[in-house]
N, C-alpha and C positions, 0 to 999 in steps of 0.2 A: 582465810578470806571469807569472810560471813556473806557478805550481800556479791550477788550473782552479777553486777555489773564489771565489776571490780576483778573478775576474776584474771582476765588477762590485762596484766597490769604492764602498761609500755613501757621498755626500757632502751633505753638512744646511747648507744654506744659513737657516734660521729660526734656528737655536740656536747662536749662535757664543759666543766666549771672553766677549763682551760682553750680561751679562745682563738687560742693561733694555735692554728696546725704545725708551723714549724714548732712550735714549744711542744708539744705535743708528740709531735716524732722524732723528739730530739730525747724527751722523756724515754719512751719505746726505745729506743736504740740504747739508750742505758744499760735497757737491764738485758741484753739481749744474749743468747737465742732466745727471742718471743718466742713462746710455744701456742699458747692456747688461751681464749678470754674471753667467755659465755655466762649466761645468765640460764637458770633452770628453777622450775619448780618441782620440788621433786613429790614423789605419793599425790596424795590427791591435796590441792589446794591450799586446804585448811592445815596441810604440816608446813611445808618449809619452802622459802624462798631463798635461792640459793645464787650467789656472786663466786664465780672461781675463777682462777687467776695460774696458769702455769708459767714459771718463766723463770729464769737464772737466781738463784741465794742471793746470788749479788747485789741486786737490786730491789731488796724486800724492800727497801723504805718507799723506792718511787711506786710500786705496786700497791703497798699499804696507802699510799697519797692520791694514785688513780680509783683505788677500788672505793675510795672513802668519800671521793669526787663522784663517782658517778652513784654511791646511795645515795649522800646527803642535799648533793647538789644538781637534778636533773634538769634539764630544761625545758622538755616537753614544750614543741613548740606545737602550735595548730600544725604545721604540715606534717611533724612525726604523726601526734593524735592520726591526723587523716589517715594515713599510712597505715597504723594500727587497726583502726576500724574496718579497715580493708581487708585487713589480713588476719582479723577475728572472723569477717565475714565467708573467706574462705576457707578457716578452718571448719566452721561451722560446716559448710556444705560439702566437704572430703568426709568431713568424721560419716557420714549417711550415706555414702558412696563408698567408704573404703568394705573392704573383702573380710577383713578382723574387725568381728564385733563385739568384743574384747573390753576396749575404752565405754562402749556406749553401756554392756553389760555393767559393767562397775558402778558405773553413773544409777540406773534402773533400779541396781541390788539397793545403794543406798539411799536411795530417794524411799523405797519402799519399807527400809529398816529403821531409819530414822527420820520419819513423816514428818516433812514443815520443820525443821528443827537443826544445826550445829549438821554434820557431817551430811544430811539428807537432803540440804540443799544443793541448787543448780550447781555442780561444777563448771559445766561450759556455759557462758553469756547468750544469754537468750538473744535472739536476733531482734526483736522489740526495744532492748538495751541499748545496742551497738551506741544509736545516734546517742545516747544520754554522757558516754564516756566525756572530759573534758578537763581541762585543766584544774578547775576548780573541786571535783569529785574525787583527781588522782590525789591533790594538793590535801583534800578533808584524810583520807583515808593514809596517805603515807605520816600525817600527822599523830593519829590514833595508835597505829600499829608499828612503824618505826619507829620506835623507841630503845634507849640505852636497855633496859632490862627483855628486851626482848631479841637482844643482837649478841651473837658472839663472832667473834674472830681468831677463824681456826689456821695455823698453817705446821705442815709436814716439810721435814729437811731444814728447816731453820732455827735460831736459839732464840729458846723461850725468851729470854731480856730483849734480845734487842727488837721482836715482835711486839712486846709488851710496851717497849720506849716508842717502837711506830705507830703505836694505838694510842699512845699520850698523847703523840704528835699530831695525829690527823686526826682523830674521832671526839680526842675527850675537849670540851669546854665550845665544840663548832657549831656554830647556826647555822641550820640546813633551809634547804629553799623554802620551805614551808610555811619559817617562821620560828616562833619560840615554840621549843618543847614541851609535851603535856597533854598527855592522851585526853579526850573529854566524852567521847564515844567508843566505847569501848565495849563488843558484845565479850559477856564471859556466862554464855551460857552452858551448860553440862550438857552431853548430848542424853538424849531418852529415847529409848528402844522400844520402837514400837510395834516392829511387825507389817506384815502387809503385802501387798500383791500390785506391783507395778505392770502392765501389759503393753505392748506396741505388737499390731500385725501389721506386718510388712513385707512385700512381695519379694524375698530372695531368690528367684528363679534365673533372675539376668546379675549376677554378682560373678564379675569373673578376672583374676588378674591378668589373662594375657589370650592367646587363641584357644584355650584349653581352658572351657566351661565349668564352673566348679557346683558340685551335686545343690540341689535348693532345701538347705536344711533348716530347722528350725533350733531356738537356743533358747535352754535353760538355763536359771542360776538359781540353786538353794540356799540359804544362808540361812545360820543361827547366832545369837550374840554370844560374844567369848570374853576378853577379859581387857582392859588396858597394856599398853607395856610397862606401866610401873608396880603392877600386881607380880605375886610372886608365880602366878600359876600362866603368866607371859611365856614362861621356856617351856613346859608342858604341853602348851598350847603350839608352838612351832616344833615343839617334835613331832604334834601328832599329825598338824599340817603336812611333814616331811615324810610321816607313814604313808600318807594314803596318796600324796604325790599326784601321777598321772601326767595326760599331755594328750599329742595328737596320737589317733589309728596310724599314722604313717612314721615316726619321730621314730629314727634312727638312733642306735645307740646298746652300750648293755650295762649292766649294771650301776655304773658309775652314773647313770643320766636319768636313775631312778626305774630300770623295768621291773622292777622285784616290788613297785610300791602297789598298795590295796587297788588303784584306782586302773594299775597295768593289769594283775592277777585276775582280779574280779570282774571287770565289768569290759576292759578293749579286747581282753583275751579270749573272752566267752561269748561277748557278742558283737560278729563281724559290723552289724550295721550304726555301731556306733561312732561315729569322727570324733568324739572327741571325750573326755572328760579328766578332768583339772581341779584340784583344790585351792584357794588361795586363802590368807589369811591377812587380814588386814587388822592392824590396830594403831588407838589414839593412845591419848591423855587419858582420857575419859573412858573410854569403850571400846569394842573389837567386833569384827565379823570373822566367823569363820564360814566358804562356802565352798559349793561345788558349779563350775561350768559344767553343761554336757550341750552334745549338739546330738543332731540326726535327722532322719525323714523325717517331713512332719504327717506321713501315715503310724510313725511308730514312737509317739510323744507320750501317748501314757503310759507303753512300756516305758522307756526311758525313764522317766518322772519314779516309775516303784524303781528302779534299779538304783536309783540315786535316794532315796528316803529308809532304801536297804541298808546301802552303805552310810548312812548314818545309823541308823540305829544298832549296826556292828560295832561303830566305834566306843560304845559304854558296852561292849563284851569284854568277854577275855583277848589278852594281848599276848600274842606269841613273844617269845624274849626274843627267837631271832630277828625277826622283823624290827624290834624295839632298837636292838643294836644297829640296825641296817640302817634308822631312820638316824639314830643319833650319832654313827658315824658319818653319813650323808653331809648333816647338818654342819657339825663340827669341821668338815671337810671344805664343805661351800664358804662356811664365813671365812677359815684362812685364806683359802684361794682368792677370796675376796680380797680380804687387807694384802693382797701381794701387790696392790696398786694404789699409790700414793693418792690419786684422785678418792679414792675410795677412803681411804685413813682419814683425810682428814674431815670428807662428809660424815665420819662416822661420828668423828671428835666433835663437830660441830652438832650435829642435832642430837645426839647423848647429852652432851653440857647445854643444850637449849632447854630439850625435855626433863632431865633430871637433877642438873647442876653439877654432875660428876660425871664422869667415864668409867667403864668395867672395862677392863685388858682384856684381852681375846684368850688368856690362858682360864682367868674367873670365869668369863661366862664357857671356855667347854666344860668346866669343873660342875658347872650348873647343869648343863645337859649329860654331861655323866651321872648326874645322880638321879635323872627321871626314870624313875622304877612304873614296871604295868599298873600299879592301882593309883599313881597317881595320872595318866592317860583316861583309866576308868573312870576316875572320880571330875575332871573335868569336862570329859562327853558325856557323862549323865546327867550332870549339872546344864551342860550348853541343852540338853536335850529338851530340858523343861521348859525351857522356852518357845515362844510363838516364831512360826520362821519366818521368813522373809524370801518372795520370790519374785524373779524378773523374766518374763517373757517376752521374746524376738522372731519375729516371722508366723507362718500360716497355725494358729493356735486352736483350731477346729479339734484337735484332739484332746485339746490341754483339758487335767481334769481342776477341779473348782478348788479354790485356795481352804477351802474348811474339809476338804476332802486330803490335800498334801497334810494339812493340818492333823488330822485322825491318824493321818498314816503314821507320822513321825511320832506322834504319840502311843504308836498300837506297839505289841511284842517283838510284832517282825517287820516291820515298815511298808504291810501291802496295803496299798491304795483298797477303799471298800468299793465293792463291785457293786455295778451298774448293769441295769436290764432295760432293756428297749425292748416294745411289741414290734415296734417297726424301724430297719434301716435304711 
């Protein structure tokens, strides 16, 4: 979803194509045990809009006939809209109150990484927005982007033909509310990386989940560009993610839960005052971030800051083999335990064959991560190295040192920040 209005896009689950309720619960009871039947956008925005559907084999045709009613056919009436707006408006003002600042970090990194531009725009609806939502805006943009080559329909436990005869049935040849099919705005732009420094101070001193006050810390995010996932150097890049790991100072657990990663070893183990540090990796179509959260006092931000410009510039050293195996049984580990849940299969099935038009089996791709040897780890952190980073700053930033100075660091031998002298503090 390109343009930031759009983002939180309404979907009415009470008011489908099928106007009587009894028709309607007469349909549901068909296929019954109803289990479960939500709508999600999953990753950030611009990946996937996602329709899921649990509920008895039995009844895949009335499932395929509801799911297909409520893309093609919404009714968004003014009072849903109202309703929405409402309830963009309080997401807005939770996401700044909440205790994890987690979501807003993500937001921050990408704005900064990819300035004005495909994944660096607003994820969340600017409050300026809200009132713009409207029939006509949802009605332009579900016409653009709801399109036949842009849809698939994924389902787990059922046989392929008779999914396939239910998607003849419902989907192919239907006029959706919109109108006639036929994208006419359609952004297709590449994302471009650009680098940058996004900053918010803001006062976390009153941030508390419950009667037990939580310390007033401030939060880092570094990031450098990494690759797409349909590059070959995608699985390299999430092993090395799964090397350096991390999490909370507090996060229970042993081995299995990652404490043996670079980000446990090195930096929560060594240094009591740090709450937190995290790697995540994120990638497109197009392009990738890889970065590090850290939190802490914000008397102690520019240590923090070298400890993390450290641990990147370790990453294009030498790779110990144990660690190497620790990360890529990890990994291999997490993705099966994943598909051990059908919701999970077939989100997988679905945005694989959206993003690449095929599927890889869970046995190819660990055959892929078994074969990432240390110099191919090396070869893509030194690579990501060269690049300009990208950082997001949260809370009291009086310490924070200057974006051409994280800059030098990441580019220095050893990643220490260059030192500063003051006559007077």
């Amino acid at each position: 979803m390109k343009r930031s209005i759009l983002v939180e896009l309404p979907i009415f689950w009470k008011n489908w194509h099928f106007r009587l309720l009894l028709d309607l619960t007469a349909k549901m009871k068909f296929c019954l045990p109803w289990k479960n039947m939500a709508v999600s956008v999953t990753a950030r925005p611009q990946d996937t809009t996602m329709y899921a559907v649990s509920a008895d084999s039995k009844g895949l045709d009335t499932v395929v006939g509801l799911l297909a009613d409520v893309v093609l056919h919404p009714c968004l009436t003014d009072e849903e809209i109202e309703m929405t707006r409402m309830a963009v408006q309080f997401e807005l003002e939770d996401l700044n109150m909440r205790p994890d600042p987690e979501p807003l970090l993500t937001e921050m990194i990408h704005e900064a990484a990819f300035r004005e531009n495909t994944v660096g725009l607003h994820r969340f609806c600017p409050a300026e927005n809200i009132a713009k939502i409207d029939r006509e805006v949802l009605h332009s943009y579900l016409k653009n982007y709801y399109t036949p080559d842009r849809m698939v329909l994924a389902g787990v436990g059922v046989e392929h033909e008779h999914l396939v005869e239910c998607a003849r049935k419902y989907l192919l040849g239907v006029q959706p509310a919109w109108g006639a099919p036929g994208a006419v705005d359609v952004d297709r732009s590449v994302a471009q990386y650009t680098g940058g420094i996004v900053k918010v101070e803001r006062d976390m001193s009153n941030v508390s989940l419950g009667p037990t006050p939580i310390p007033e810390l401030t939060h880092i995010m570094v990031g450098l560009e990494s690759c797409s996932f349909l590059e070959e150097d995608f699985i390299p890049f999430a092993v090395l993610n799964m090397m350096m790991g991390g999490g909370g100072s507090f996060s229970a657990g042993g081995p299995g839960k990652g404490m043996f990663s670079r980000l446990y070893l090195n930096v929560l183990n060594r240094h009591h005052w740090m709450y937190n540090a995290t790697s995540y990796h994120h990638s497109y179509e197009d392009t990738g971030l890889l970065c590090i959260h850290a939190s802490a006092d914000p008397r102690q931000v520019r240590e923090m800051v070298e400890i993390i410009t450290k641990e990147f510039i370790l990453m294009g050293r030498t790779v110990d083999l144990v660690e190497l195996e620790r990360a890529k049984t990890q990994l291999m580990s997490m993705l099966m335990m994943n598909l051990e849940s059908r919701p999970v299969i077939f989100e997988d099935v679905g945005r694989q064959v959206l993003a690449t038009h095929s599927r890889k089996l869970p046995h190819e791709l660990c055959a892929l991560i078994r074969n990432v040897k240390p110099e191919d780890i090396k070869r893509v952190a030194s690579k990501m190295l060269r690049g300009k980073p990208a950082v997001a700053a949260l809370g009291d930033l009086t310490d924070l040192p200057t974006y051409e100075h994280i800059q030098a660091a990441l580019s220095s031998r050893d990643g220490r920040l260059p030192r500063t002298y003051r006559l007077f503090r």
